[in-house]
C-alpha positions as CSV (number, residue, x, y, z in Angstrom):
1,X,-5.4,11.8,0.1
2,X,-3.7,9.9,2.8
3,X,-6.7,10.9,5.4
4,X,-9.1,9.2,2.8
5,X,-7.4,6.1,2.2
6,X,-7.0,5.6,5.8
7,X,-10.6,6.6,6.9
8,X,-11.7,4.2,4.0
9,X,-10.0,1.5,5.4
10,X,-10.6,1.6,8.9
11,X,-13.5,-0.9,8.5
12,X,-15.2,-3.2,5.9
13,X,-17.4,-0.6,4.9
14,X,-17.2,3.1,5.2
15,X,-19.6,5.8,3.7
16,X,-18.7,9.3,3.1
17,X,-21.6,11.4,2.8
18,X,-23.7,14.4,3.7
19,X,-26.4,14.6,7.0
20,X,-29.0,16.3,4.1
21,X,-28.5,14.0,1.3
22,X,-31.5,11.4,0.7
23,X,-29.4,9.1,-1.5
24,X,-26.8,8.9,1.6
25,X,-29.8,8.3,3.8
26,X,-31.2,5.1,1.5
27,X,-27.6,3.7,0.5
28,X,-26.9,3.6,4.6
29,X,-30.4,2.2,5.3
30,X,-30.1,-0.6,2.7
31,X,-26.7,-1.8,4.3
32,X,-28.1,-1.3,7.6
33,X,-31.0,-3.8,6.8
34,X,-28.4,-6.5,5.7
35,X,-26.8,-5.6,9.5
36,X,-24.1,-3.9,8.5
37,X,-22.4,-1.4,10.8
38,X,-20.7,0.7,8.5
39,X,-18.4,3.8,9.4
40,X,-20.1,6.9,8.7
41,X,-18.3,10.1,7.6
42,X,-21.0,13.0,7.5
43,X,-18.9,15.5,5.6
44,X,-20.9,18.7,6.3
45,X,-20.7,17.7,10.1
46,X,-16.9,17.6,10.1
47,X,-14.4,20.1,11.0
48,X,-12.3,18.7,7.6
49,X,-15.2,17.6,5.7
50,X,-14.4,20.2,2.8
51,X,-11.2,18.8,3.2
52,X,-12.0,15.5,2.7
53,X,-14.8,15.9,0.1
54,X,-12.0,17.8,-2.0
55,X,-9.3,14.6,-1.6
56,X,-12.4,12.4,-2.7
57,X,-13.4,14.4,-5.5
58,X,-9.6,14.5,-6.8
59,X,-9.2,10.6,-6.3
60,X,-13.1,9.7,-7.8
61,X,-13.3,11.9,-10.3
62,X,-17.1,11.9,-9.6
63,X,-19.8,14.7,-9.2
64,X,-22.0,13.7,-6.9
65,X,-19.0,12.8,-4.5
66,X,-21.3,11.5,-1.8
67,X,-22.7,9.1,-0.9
68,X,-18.9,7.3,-1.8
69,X,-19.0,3.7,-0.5
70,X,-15.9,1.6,0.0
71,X,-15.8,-2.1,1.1
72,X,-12.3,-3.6,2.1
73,X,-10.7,-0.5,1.6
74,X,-11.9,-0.3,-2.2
75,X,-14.4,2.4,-3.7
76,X,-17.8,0.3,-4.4
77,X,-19.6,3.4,-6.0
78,X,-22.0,5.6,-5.2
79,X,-25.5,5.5,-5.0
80,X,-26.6,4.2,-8.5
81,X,-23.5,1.8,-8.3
82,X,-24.4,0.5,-4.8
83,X,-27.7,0.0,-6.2
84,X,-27.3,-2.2,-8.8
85,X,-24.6,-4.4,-7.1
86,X,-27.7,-5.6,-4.8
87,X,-30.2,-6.1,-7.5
88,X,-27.1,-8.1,-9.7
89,X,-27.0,-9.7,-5.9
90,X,-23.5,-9.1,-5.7
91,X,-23.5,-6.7,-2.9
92,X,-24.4,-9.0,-0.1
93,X,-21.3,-11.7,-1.3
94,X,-19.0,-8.1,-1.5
95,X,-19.9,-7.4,2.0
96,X,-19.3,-10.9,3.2
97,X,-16.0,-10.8,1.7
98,X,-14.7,-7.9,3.3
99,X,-15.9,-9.3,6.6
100,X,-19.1,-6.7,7.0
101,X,-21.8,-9.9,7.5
102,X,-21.4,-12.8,9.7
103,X,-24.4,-14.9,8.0
């Protein structure tokens, strides 16, 4: 639990997901088109990643675990949450707060 409160936190936004998954894929493009450079954690490409997915699944309580965003540290959702954050238009100010954009 320790290892994923620490990887969530090592920069404004971190994604935990998997090299295959297509949601992954379209949460990390749409953050990459408002220029942010998030931390990726592709958990099927890591030594731990069972590890780690089994931490995230106790302290989410979510099935799908991936894609898991956090901003500032915080879980932001997955895919469906991340989603309607930018069409409320509250992701973009989220990201700004936790120092992902400059603009």
């Amino acid at each position: 639990m320790d290892t994923v409160t620490r990887m969530a936190s090592s920069r404004p936004v971190v994604i935990f997901s998997r090299s295959s998954c297509s949601m992954c894929h379209t949460i990390k493009s749409l953050l990459l088109e408002f220029g942010v450079n998030p931390a990726v954690y592709e958990l099927d490409e890591m030594t731990k990643g069972p590890e780690i997915e089994q931490a995230l699944t106790l302290r989410l309580g979510r099935n799908p675990i991936v894609p898991a965003v956090f901003i500032g540290g915080e879980f932001a959702g997955g895919a469906s949450e991340i989603i309607s954050l930018h069409l409320q238009r509250t992701l973009q100010p989220m990201l700004r707060n936790a120092g992902a954009l400059w603009v």
